[in-house]
N, C-alpha and C positions, 0 to 999 in steps of 0.2 A: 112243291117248290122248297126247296133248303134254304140254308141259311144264306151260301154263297150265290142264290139266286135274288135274294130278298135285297143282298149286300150290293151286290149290282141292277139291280132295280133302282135301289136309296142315291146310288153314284150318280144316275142319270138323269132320274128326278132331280136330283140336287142341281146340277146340270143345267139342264132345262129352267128352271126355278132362278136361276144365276145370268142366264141368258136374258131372261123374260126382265129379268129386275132391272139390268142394262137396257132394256131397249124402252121400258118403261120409264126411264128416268131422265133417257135422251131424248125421248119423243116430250116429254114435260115442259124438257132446256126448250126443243125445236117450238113446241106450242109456244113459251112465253116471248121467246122469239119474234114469231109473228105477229104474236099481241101486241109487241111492243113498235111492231112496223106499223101495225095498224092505229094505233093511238097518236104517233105523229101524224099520220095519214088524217085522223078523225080532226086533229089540231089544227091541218091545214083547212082541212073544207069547212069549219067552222069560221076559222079565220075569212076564207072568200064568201063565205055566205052574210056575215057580219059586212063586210065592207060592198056588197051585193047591196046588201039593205039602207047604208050610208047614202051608195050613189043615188040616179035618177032612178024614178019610177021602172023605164026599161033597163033591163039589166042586160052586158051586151052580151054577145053570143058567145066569144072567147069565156067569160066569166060562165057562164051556162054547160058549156063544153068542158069545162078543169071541173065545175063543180060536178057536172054529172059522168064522168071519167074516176074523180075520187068516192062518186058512191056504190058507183059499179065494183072499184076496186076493195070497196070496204065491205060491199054485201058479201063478194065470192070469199075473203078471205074469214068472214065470219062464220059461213058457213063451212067453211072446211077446218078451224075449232072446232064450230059442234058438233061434227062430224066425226072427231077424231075423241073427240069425250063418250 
């Protein structure tokens, strides 16, 4: 291998290395992103769960349904963070 091979090796590496730093850095934006959908999300089903507990004994089913719609939607997107770490 000479020098001009070594020279274009470093180029494409470089390359690659410049790529990777972009996609790592978008993927970061994209994760906090999500986080940040998910934290309203967690804001909300605390809030229903709070006022779940306020009401009567039986909590109605509507209330039951949103609460467990925002846990579902909080587990899948948890795990596809840690998934992505």
């Amino acid at each position: 291998m000479d020098r001009n091979d070594l020279r274009e090796l470093a180029t494409k590496l470089e390359q690659q290395r410049d790529e990777l730093r972009l996609q790592a850095a978008l993927g970061k934006a994209e994760a906090r992103e999500e986080w940040d959908e998910l934290e309203e999300k967690w804001d909300r089903l605390k809030g229903k769960l709070k006022a779940a507990g306020e009401e009567a004994d039986d909590v109605s089913d509507d209330v039951k349904a949103a609460a467990s719609m925002l846990m579902e939607e909080l587990k899948k997107g948890y795990e596809k963070i840690r998934d992505r770490l």
